[in-house]
Rosetta silent file (secondary structure, phi, psi, omega in degrees, C-alpha in Angstrom):
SEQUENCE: XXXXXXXXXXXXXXXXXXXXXXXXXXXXXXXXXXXXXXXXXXXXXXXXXXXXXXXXXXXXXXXXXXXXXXXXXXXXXXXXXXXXXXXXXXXXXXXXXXXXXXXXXXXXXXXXXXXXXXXXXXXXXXXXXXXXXXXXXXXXXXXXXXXXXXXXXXXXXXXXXXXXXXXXXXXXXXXXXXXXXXXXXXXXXXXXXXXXXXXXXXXXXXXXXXXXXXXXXXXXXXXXX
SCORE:     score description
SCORE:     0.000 S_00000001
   1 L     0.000  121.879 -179.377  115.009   71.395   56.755 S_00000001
   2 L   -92.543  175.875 -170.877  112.899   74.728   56.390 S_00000001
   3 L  -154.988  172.477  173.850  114.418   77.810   55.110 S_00000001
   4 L  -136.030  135.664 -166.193  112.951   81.234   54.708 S_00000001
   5 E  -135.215  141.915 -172.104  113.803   82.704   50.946 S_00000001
   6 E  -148.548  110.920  172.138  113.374   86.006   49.996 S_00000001
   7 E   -66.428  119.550 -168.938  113.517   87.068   45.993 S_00000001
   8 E  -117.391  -28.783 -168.060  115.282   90.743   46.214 S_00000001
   9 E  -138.276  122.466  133.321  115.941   91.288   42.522 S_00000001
  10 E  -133.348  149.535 -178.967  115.812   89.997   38.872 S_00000001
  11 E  -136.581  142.842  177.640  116.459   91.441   35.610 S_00000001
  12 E   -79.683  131.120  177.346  116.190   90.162   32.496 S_00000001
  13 E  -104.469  174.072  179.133  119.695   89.969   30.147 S_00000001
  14 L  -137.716  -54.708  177.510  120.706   89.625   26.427 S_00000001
  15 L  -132.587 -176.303 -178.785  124.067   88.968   27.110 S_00000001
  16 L  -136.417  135.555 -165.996  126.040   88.472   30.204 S_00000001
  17 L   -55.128  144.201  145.001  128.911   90.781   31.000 S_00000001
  18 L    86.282   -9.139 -173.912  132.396   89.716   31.442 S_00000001
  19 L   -88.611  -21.337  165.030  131.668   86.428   30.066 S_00000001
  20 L   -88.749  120.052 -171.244  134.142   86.642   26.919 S_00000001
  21 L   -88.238  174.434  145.893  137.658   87.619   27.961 S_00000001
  22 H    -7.943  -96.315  170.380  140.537   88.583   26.454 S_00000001
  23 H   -56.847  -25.308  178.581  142.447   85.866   25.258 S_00000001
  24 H   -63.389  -56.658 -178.541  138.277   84.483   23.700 S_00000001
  25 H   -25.246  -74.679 -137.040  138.660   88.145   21.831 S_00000001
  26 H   -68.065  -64.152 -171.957  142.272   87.620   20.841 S_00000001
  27 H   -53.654  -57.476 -176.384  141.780   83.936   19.983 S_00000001
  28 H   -60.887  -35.600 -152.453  138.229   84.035   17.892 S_00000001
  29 H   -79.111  -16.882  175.503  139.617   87.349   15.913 S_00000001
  30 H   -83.171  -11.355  174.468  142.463   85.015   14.635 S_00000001
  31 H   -73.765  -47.573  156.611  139.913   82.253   13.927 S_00000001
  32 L   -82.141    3.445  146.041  138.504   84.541   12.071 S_00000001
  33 L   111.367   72.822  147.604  141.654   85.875    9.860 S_00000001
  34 L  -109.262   84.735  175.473  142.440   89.100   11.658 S_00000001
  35 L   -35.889  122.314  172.953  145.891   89.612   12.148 S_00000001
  36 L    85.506   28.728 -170.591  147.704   90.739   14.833 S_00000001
  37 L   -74.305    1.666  159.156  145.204   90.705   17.350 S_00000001
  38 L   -89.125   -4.292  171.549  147.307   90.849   20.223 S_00000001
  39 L   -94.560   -5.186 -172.574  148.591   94.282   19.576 S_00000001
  40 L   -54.960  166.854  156.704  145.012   95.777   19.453 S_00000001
  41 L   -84.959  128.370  174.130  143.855   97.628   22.466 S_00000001
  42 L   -55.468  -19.949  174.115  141.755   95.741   24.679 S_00000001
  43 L   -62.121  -47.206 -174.365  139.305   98.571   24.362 S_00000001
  44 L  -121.552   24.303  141.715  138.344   97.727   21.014 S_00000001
  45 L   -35.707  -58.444 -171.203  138.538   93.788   20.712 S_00000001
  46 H   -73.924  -41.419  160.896  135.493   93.073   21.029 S_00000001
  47 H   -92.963   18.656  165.073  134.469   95.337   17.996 S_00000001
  48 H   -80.600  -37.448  153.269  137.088   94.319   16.073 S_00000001
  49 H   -26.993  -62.919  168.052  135.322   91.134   16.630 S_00000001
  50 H   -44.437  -48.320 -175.028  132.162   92.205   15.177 S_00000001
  51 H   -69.190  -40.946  179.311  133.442   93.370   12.383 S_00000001
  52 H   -81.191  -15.529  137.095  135.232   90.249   11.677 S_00000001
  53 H   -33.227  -71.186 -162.069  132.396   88.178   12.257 S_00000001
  54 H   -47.411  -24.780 -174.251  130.490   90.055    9.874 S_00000001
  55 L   -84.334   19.242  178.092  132.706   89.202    7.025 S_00000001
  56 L   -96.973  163.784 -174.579  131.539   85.523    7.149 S_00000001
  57 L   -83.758  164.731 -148.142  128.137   84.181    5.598 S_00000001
  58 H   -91.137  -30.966  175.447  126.301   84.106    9.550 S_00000001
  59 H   -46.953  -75.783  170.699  126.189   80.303    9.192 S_00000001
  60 H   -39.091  -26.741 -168.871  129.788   79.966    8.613 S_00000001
  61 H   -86.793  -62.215 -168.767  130.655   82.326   11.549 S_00000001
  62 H   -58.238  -50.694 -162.950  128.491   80.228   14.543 S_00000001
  63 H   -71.846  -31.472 -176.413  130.392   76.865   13.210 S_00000001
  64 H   -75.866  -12.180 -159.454  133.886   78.769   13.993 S_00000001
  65 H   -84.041  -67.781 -165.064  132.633   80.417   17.381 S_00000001
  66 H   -48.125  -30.603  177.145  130.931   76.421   17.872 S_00000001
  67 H   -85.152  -43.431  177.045  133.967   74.875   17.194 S_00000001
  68 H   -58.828  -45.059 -153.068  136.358   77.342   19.366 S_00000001
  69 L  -126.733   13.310  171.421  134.101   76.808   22.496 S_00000001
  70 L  -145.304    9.644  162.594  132.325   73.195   21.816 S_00000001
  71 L   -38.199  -50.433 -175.718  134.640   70.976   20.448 S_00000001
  72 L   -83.274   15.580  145.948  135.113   68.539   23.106 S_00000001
  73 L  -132.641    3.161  165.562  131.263   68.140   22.746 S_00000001
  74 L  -122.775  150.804  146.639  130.020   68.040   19.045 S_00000001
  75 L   -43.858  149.243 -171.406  131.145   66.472   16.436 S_00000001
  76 H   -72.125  -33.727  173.698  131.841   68.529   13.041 S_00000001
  77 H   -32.917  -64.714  168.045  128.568   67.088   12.138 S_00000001
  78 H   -64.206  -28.221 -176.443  126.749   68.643   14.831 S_00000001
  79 H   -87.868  -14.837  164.269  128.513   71.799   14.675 S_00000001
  80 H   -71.397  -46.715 -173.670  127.588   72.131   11.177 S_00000001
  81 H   -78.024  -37.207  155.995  124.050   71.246   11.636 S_00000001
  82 H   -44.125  -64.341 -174.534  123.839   73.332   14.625 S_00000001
  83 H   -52.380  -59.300  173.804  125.347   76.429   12.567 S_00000001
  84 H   -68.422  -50.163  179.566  122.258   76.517   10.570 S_00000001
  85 H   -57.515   -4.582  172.013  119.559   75.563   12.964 S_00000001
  86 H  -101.146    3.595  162.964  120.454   78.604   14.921 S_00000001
  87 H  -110.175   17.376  174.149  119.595   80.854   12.759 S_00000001
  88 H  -108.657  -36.602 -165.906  115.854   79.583   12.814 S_00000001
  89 L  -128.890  162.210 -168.306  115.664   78.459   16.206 S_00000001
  90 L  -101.526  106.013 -175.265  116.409   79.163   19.716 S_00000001
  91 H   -87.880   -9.109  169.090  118.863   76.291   19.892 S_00000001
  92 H   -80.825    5.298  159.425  120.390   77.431   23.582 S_00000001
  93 H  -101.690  -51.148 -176.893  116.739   76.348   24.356 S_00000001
  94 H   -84.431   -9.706 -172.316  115.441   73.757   22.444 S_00000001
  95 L   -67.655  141.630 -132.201  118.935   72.017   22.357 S_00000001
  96 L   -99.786  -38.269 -138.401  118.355   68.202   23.599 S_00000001
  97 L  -133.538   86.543 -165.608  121.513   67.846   25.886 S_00000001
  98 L   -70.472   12.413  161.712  120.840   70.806   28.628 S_00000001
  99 L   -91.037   16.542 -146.661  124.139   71.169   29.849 S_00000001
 100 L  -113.206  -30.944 -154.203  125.001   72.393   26.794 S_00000001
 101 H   -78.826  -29.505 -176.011  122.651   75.678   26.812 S_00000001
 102 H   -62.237  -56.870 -169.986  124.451   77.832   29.107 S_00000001
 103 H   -66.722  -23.798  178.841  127.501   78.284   26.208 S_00000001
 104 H   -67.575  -33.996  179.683  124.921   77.775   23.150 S_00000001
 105 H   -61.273  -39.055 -174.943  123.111   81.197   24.822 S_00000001
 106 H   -98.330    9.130  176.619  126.471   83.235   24.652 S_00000001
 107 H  -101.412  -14.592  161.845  127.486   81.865   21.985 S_00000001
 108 H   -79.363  -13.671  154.600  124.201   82.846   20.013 S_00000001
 109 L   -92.198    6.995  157.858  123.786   86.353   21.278 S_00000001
 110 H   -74.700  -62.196 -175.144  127.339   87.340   20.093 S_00000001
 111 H   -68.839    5.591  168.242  126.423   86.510   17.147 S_00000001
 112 H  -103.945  -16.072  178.666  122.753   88.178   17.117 S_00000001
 113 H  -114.930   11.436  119.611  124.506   91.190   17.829 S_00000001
 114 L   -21.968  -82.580  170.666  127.154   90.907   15.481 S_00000001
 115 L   -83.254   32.061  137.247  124.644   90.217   12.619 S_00000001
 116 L    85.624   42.057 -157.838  122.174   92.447   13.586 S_00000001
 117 L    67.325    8.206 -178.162  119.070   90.202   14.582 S_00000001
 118 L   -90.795    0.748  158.843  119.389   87.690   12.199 S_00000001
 119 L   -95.659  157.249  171.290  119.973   84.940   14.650 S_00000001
 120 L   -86.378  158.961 -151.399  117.360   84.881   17.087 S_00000001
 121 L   -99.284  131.438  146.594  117.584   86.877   20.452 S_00000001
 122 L   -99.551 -170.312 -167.222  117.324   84.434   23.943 S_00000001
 123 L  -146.081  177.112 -142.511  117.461   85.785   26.923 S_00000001
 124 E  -163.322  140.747  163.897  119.398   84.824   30.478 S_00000001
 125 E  -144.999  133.326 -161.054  117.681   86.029   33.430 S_00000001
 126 E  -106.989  115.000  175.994  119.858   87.093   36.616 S_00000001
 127 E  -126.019  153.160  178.751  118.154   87.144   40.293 S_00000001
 128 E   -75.910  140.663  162.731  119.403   88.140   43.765 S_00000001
 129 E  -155.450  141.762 -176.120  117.849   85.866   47.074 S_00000001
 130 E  -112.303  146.996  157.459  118.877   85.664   50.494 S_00000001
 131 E  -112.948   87.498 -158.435  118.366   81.987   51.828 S_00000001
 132 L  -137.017  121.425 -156.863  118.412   81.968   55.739 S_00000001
 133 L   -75.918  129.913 -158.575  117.306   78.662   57.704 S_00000001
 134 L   -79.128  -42.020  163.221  114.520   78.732   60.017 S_00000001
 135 L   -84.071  136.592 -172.408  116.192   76.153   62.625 S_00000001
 136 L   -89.651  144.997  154.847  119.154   78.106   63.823 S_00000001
 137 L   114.369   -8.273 -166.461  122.630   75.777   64.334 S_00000001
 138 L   -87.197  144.611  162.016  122.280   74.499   60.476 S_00000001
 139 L  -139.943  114.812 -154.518  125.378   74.034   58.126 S_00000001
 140 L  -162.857  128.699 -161.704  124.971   73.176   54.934 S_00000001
 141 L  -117.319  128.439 -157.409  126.120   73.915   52.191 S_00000001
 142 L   -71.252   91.051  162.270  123.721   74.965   49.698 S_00000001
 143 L   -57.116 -166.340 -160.106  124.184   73.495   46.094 S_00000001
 144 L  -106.042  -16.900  175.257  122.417   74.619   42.919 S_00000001
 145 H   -54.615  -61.083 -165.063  119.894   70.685   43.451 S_00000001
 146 H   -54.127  -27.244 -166.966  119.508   72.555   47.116 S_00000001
 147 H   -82.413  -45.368 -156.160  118.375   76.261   45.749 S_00000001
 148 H   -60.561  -49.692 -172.143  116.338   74.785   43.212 S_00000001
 149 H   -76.213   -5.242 -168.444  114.107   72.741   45.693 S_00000001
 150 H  -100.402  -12.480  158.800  113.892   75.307   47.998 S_00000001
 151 H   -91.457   13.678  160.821  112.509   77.678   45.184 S_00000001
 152 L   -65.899   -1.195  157.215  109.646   75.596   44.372 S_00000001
 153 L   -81.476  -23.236 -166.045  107.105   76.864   46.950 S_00000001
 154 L  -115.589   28.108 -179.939  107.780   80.426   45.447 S_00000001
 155 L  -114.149  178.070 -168.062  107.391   79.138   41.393 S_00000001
 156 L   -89.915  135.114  147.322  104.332   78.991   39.297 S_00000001
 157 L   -38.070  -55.383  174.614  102.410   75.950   38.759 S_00000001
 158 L   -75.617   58.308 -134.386  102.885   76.387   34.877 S_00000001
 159 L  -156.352  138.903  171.077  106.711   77.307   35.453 S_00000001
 160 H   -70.762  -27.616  167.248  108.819   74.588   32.965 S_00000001
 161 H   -46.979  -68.070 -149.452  110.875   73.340   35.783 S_00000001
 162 H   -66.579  -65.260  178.960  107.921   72.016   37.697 S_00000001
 163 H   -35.008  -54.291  178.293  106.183   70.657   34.502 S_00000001
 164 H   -49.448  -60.239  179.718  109.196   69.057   33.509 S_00000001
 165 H   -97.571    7.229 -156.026  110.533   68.296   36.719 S_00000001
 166 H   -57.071  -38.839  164.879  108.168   68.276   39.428 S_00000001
 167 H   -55.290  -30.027 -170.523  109.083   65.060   41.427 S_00000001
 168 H   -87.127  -22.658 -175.343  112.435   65.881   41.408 S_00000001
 169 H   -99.655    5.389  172.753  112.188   69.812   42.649 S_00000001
 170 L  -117.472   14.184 -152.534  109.457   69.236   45.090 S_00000001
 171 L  -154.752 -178.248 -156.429  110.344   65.629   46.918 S_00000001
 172 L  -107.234    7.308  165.858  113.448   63.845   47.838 S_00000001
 173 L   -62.191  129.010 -175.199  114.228   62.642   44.377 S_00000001
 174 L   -57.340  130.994  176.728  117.960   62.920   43.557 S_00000001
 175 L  -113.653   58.298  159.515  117.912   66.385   40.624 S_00000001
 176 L   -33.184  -20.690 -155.271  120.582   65.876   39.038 S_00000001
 177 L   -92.623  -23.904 -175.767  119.570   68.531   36.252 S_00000001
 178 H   -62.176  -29.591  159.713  119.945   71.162   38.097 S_00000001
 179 H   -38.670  -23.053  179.642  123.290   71.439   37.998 S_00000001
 180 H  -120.966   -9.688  167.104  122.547   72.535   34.413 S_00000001
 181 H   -65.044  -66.757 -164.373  119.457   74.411   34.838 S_00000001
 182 L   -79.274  148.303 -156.004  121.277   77.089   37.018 S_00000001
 183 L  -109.174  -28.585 -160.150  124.139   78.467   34.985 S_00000001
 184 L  -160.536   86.571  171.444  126.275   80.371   37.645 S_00000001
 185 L  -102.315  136.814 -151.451  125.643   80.554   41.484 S_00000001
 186 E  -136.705  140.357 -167.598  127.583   83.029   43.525 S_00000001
 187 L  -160.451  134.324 -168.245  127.169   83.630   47.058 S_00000001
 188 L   -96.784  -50.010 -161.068  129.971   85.916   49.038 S_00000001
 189 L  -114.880    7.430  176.745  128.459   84.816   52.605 S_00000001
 190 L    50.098   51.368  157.880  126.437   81.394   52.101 S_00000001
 191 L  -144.450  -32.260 -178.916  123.048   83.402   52.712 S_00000001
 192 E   -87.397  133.978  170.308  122.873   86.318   49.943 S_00000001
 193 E  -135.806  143.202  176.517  123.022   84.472   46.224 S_00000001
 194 E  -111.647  116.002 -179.616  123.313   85.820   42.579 S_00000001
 195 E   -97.181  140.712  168.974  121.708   83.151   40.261 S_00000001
 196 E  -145.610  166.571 -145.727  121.871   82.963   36.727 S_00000001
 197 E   170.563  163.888  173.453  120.044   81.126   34.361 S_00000001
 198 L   -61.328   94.027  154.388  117.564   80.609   31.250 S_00000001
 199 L    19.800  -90.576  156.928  114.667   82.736   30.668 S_00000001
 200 L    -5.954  -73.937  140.718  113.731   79.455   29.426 S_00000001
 201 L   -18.089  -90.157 -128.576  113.868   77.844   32.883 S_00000001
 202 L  -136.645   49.640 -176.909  112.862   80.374   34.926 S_00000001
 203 L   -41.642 -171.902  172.354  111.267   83.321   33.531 S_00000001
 204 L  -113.519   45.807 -148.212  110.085   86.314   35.881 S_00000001
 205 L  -147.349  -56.731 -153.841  106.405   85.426   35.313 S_00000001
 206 L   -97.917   22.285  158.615  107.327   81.884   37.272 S_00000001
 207 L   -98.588   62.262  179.400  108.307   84.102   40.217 S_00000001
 208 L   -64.613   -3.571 -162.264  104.737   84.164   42.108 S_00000001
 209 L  -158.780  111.104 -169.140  105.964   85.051   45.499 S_00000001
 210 L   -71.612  -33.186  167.114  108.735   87.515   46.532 S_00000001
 211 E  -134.231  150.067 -166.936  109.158   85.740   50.244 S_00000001
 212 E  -163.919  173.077 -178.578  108.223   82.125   50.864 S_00000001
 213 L  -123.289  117.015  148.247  109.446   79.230   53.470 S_00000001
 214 L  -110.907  141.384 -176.360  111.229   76.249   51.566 S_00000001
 215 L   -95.052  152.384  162.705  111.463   73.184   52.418 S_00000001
 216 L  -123.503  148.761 -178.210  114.420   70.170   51.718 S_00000001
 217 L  -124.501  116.138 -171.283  114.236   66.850   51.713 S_00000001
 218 L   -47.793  147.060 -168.584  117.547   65.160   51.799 S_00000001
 219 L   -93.200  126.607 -177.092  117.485   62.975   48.578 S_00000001
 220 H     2.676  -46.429  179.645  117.557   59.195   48.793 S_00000001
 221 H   -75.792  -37.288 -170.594  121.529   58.793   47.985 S_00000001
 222 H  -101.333   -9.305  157.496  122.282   61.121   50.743 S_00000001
 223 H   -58.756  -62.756 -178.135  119.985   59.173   53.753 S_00000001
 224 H   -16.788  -97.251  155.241  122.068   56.516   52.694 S_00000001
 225 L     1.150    0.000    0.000  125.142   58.000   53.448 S_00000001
């Protein structure tokens, strides 16, 4: 199945709006001993936040934010070990177990802009694409395995996906990963899509081609089928 993809946008982020609510505010500022944090004004949560971050040693602060939003996957061990290794390294990158990176990125730039750069800054990069299929009559509905292979005609040879991944995003190999590469895909009309993602991934450097034809090749499990 061919497609014709057309890159309309991308921008690079440092954080990504909208992703800590309310009740995250409300919840972390008591987690952090700040009383009463449901009478505040929602207007100024989030810098009540800051401030109450700040009165922790920066170590100490990422293990409570790591424990409020990663408990059911590390261990106190890890979250401890973590808490330090994040202030050296970019551990929403370098982290082993990649479904893990979209929440390690927001939870390390609250906390670089809390503490002022002393964690290190990643970055999240957001892009726009219309995806519209070259045989007319197709319905299908296009997962984050499906976007992925169909941007691989319009990525860089040197691009970390491909290195990493190259059998699986150009051929008919089942991609399981992708599901965790791409962070957030949103599509109103199943043709226009807002992607989000890792730098890390998918920089704007590994964008060589602004319109391209992709192709898919149904993956092994689903000929079956």
């Amino acid at each position: 199945m061919k497609f014709q993809i057309k890159i309309n946008s991308s921008r690079i982020l440092d954080e990504v709006s909208g992703y800590w609510t309310t009740d995250d505010y409300v919840t972390l500022l008591g987690l952090f001993g700040f009383p009463d944090a449901e009478s505040a004004s929602q207007d100024t949560l989030r810098e009540l936040l800051m401030m109450a971050i700040t009165d922790y040693e920066p170590n100490e602060a990422a293990a409570i934010v790591l424990e409020y939003k990663l408990s059911d996957d590390l261990n106190k061990g890890q979250i401890e070990q973590i808490s330090n290794d994040m202030l050296l390294d970019k551990i929403a990158e370098e982290y082993p177990e990649i479904n893990l990176h979209g929440t390690l990125f927001h939870i390390n730039q609250l906390l670089f802009k809390a503490f002022n750069g002393k964690f290190p800054n990643t970055k999240a990069i957001q892009f726009e694409c219309s995806i519209t299929p070259i045989d007319k009559g197709v319905d299908i509905d296009l997962t984050k395995e499906f976007i992925l292979k169909l941007l691989n005609e319009g990525l860089s040879e040197r691009s970390l996906i491909k290195r990493l991944f190259g059998e699986k995003i150009s051929g008919a190999t089942p991609f399981p990963e992708a599901e965790d590469i791409l962070w957030d895909l949103d599509t109103a009309d199943g043709e226009n899509f807002k992607i989000l993602t890792s730098e890390y991934w998918l920089g704007q450097e590994d964008l060589i081609a602004q319109e391209f034809e992709g192709e898919y090749q149904k993956a092994e499990a689903e000929e079956e089928e």
